[in-house]
Structures are given as structure tokens and as C-alpha cells.
N, C-alpha and C positions, 0 to 999 in steps of 0.2 A: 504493500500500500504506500502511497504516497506521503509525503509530511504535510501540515499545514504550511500555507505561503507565508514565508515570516514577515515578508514585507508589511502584510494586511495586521493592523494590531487587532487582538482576539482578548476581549474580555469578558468572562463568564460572571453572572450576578444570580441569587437567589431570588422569585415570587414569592410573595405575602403568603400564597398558599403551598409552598415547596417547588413549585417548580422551577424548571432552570429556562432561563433566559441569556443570550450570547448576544454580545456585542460586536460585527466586525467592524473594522476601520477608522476612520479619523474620530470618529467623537462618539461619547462625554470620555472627558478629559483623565475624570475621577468619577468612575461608576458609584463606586462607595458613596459619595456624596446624593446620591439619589436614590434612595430606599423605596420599598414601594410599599405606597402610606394606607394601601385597603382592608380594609377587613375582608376577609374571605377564607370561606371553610375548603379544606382539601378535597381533591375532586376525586370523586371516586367514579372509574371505568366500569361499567357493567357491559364487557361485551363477549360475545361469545361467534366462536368459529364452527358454523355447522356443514358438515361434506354433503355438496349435492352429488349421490351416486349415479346417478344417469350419463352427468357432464362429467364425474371425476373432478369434480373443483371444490373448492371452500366457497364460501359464503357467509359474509359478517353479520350478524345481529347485534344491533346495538339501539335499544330500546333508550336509552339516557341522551340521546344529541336529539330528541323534538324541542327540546326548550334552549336550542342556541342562537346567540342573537341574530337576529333577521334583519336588514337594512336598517340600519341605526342613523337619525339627522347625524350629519357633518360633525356638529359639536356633538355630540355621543359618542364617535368612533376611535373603538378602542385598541386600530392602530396609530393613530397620531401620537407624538409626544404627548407628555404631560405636560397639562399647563396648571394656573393658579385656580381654575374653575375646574379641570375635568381629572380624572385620575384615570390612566388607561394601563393594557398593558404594560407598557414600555416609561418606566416609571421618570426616563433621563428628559429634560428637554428641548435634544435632539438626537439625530444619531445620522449613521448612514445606511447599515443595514443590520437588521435584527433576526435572530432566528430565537423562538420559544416553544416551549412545549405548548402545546393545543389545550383551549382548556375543555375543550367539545371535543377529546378526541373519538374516532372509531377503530382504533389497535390501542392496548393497552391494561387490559382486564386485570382490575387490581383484587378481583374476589375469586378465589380460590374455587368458589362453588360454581362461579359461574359458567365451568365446562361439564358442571358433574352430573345434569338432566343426560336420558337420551340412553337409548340401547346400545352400551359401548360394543359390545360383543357382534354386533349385527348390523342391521343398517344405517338406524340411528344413532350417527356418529357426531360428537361434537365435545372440544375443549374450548378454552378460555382462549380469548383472542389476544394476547399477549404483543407488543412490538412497541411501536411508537409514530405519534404524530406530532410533525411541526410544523410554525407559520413561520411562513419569509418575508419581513418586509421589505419590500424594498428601495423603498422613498420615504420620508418622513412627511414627502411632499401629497397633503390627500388627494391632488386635482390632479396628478402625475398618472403617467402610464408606463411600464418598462421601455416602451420609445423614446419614450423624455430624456433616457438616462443619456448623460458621454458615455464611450468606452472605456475609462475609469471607472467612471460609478459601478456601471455593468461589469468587469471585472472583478469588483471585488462580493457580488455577487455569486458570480463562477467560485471564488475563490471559498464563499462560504458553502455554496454547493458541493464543494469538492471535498471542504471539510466533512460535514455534516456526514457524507456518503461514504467516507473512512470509517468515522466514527461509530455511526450506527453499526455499520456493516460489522463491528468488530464486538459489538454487546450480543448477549448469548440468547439465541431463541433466534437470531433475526435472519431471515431465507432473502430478503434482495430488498433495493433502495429504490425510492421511487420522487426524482424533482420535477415537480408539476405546475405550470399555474393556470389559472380558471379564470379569462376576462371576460367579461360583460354581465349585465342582468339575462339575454339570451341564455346565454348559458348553463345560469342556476345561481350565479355566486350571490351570496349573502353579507359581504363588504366591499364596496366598492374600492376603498383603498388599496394601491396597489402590491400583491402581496400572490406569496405562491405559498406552497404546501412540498412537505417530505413527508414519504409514509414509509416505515422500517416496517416491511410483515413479515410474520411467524411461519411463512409462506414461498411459492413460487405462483408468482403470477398466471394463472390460466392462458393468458394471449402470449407470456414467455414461453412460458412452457411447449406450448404449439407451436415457437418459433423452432425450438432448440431442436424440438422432435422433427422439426423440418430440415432445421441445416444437419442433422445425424444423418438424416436418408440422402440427405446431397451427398456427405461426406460419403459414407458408403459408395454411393455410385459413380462417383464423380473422383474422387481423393482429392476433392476440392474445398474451401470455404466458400458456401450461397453468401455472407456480405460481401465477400471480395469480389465474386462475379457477375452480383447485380448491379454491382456499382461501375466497375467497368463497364457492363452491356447499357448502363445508362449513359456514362461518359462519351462510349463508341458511336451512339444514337446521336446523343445530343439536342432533339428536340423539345428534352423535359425538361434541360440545365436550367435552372433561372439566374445563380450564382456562384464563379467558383474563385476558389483562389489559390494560394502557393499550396495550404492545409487542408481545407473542406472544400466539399462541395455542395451545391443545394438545390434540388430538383422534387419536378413533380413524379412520384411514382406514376411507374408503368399503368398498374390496376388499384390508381388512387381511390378511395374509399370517399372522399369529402369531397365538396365543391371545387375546395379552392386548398390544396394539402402539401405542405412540401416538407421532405424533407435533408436533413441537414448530417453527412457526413464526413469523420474525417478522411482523409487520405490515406494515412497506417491509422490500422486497425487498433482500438485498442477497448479491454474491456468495460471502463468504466470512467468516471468523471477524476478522481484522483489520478490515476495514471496519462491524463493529458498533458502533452508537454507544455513550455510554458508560449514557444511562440505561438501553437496552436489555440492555447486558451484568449490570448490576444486577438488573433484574426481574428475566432470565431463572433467576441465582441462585437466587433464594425459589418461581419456581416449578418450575422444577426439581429441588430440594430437597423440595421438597409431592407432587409427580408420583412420587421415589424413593422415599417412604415409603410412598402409598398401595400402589405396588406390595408395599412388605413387610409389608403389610399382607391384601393379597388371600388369602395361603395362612395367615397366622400363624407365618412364621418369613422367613429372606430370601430376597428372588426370584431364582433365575439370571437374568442378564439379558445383552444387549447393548446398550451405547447407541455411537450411529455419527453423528459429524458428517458431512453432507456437503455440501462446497464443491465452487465453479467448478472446473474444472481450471484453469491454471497462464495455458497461452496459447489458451485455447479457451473459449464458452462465456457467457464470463463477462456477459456481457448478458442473458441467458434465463435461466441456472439462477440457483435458488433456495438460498442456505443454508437451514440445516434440519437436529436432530438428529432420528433415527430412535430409539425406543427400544422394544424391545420383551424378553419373557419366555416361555421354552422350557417351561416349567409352564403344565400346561393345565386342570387339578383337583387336587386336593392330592393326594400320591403318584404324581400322573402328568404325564407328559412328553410333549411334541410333538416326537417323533424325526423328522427327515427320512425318512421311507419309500421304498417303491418310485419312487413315483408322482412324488415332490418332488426324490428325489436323483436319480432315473433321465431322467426327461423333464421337471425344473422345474417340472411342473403343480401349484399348490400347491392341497390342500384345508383350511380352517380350522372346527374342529369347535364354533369359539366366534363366534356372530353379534355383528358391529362393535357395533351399538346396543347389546346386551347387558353389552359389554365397557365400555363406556363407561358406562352406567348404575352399573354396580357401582365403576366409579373414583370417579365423582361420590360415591356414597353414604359411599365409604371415608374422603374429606376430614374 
């Protein structure tokens, strides 16, 4: 695994309720000096992990996140600093980015009973959902989007990413790391402040999983690696490129899923966010910064989006799979939306009403 970037200064502070909160970069000065002044009783996780046996997957139940806060006005929001009126989170009053523990998490099951329903012996299977959730801010700034940031700022976001993705990955119980973030009210998200999520599960991801058992049967047949050779046959094509540079690349897949979906890889292969060199952590800054604005540019206001790293799992893997963020946009024409329907929520079958080449010509033109 990689070290934290020393450059980035990293300061760990305690919540009023236990939990840990992380400071990266330029500020507060003297965390100490800003305690977090709320009263608040410790959260207790009630979640539990039940095997759906049809699909061979897990499935979270967590009955305790219906009462997490919901679009809170502007002065409610409790990612902004603290000021003399509001107590939030983030007790300093300012920062540059933060990562804390979730206080709504869905991984984390702090009651021992909470896996012990359920016919262990037979079908009904299920333990406690044990891992962990975090928020990422990443602006102090609430009217901010991850576009707003310079390449510094976003850097030292990477750098927290990369920490964070060490560090879980190295606490026990945890199957693979997940850096996510959810913009828009389209979407679902429930703060508008700009902010992403890490999820440590007890787990391998079901859509991983399907990957891995994919590039196994390549390798088999092939003695090949599938991310190495998609990526070439994407490069060789050419028509899907939107963006490349010394490091990555960034393209609309072949059999894009989403309107408008690209994604973003590097050039050597590597398993996971830690292990990215440093000049690559750089580029990917500027172009992924170029990539978020074309998209807020495709409609003429901002995109809902999802952008989704994904890494090796934990102890599995890590030879074949490819890092790689996914990024894509649920807007499919201006005033319209790509709902998951019948066909996508019911049987997975997905149809996309927007051709790859198409998608990709129009990013190009956007730059």
C-alpha cells in the first residue's frame, strides 16, 4: 500500500459523539482549538447483511437511516463550517477538505445481535453489517460544485481518497473500498453541499464480483488482461476518446449503459487509488476537472451525475482488475431523465437511447 502524501497536512480530531473526523490540508491551523461544542448521544448502527440466494449477493438492511437529515435550508447545513449561530459537523471554521465518519451510516452494525435472526444453517442467511461509512467534503464552499475546485484543491482531495482507501482497506472485516459522489437533487442526494461518500464493506461488491469472474474467463482464454485490451481496442477505434493525455484516458464505452457515460482510465494499470503515481494523480486533476464541466455544459445548467471509483477488492483480485473512475449523467435531453424502467430495474436489461459515438462526439465539441 501506498503512504499518505506528506505534503497534504492530515489532522485527525474526535466528535462530541466519538466519532473521528480528518482534517486534510491547509486549515484550521490548531484543530484542538475547535472542539465540537454539541450535545449528542452515540450512534448506534442497527444494520444487518442478508444473502439474497437467487443472485448470490448480500443485501443491507438498515432500518435506523429513515430519520437522516433531508435537504436542510442553507443555514442548517451541516456540512458548512461552524459558525457563531450554527454548530455543524465540522466543528473548525474553515477547512479545505474533510472526511468523517457518517453519522447515518448503512455499514457498521454496532449490535452484536443484529446478524443473529435468520436460519443460519439454511437459506436464511444473514450477519451484522459491519465496515464503515464516510462523508467527503469537499469545499467549505456550500454554493461550490467539484468543478469549482483548481487542481490543487482537487488534488488534495485525491490525496484524501487515496488515504482513506489505505486505511480502511487495512481495518479487519473490510472486502473492498468504495469513492463515490452523488450530485444533484435528480439523483436522490439529500445535501446539496458539495460532498462525496467512502463505503468500507464486509463484502465484495456484486457488479465487482461479475467483473472479476469476467476478466478470469478472459484470462483463461485469452492469457490476456480484459482492462488492458479494452482499452486498447478503445484507443485503436478512437471514436469514443473524449480525452487523453500522457496518463489516462477518457472515453465513452463501447456498450455504454447511460446517456451520457465516460469513462476515465489510466494508462499502466494499477489496482487501486493508493498505488497511483504521483504524476498521474496530477493529470488526472485537470482532466477530470475538463470532463466535469463539459458535462455542465451538455444541458446549460449542472449535470446530475455519479462519478464511482473502482478498485481491486481488499484481498482478491488485485492483479486483473483495473482502477478506473466511472462517471456518468441520468439526463438524457434537456428536461428529461433516464429513469431506470421496467426493463433496467426489473431484469437489469439496460437500453440506452443515446449512441456511444454520438455521446462522445458532442463531449469533444463541448471542450
Amino acid at each position: 500500500m501506498a503512504h499518505h502524501d506528506q505534503r497534504v497536512r492530515k489532522t485527525t480530531v474526535t466528535l462530541a459523539d466519538g466519532r473521528e473526523l480528518i482534517y486534510f490540508g491547509a486549515v484550521p491551523e490548531r484543530p484542538a482549538d475547535y472542539p465540537d461544542r454539541r450535545q449528542l448521544d452515540r450512534v448506534q448502527v442497527h444494520s444487518q447483511a442478508r444473502r439474497d440466494q437467487l443472485l448470490g449477493e448480500w443485501v443491507i438492511v438498515a432500518g435506523h437511516r429513515q430519520d437522516r437529515t433531508f435537504q436542510p435550508v442553507t443555514s442548517q447545513c451541516p456540512l458548512c463550517p461552524t459558525t457563531a449561530d450554527s454548530l455543524t459537523e465540522i466543528p473548525a471554521p474553515d477547512y479545505e477538505v474533510v472526511v468523517f465518519e457518517n453519522r447515518f451510516p448503512t455499514l457498521g452494525a454496532t449490535d452484536p445481535d443484529d446478524g443473529r435472526e435468520g436460519d443460519q444453517d439454511g437459506l436464511l442467511v444473514c450477519r451484522p453489517a459491519r465496515g464503515r461509512c464516510e462523508v467527503v467534503c469537499f469545499s467549505p464552499v456550500h454554493t461550490a460544485s467539484f468543478a469549482d475546485l483548481t487542481p490543487d484543491h482537487a488534488a488534495t482531495v485525491m490525496t484524501a481518497w487515496a488515504d482513506r482507501s489505505a486505511e480502511l482497506a487495512a481495518q479487519a472485516g473490510v472486502e473492498q473500498v468504495y469513492c463515490f459522489e452523488n450530485r444533484g437533487e435528480e439523483i436522490g442526494v439529500t445535501l446539496s453541499h458539495p460532498h462525496g461518500q467512502i463505503y468500507a464493506y464486509p463484502y465484495i461488491t456484486p457488479r465487482t464480483d461479475r467483473v472479476l469472474q469476467s476478466c478470469a474467463s478472459y484470462r483463461r482464454r485469452t492469457g490476456r488482461n480484459l482492462f488492458d485490451d479494452l482499452l486498447a481496442a478503445e484507443q485503436a477505434d478512437l471514436r469514443r476518446i473524449v480525452l487523453q493525455g500522457r496518463h489516462w484516458t477518457a472515453f465513452v464505452p463501447y456498450a455504454a449503459h447511460w446517456p451520457y457515460e465516460v469513462h476515465l482510465y489510466p494508462r499502466r494499470r494499477v489496482p487501486g487509488l493508493a498505488e497511483l503515481a504521483d504524476e498521474a494523480r496530477a493529470e488526472f486533476c485537470e482532466l477530470y476537472l475538463d470532463l466535469l464541466r463539459r458535462f455542465d455544459r451538455l444541458f446549460g445548467r449542472p449535470a446530475p451525475y455519479i462519478s464511482a471509483w473502482h478498485q481491486a477488492p481488499v484481498h482478491y483480485g488485485g492483479d486483473e482488475f483495473a482502477l478506473h473512475l466511472e462517471l456518468f449523467t441520468i439526463r438524457r435531453a434537456p428536461g428529461k431523465l433516464k429513469y431506470l424502467a421496467g426493463s433496467e430495474s426489473g431484469m437489469g436489461a439496460f437500453a440506452n437511447d443515446v449512441v456511444p459515438e454520438a455521446a462522445a462526439e458532442r463531449l469533444r465539441q463541448l471542450g
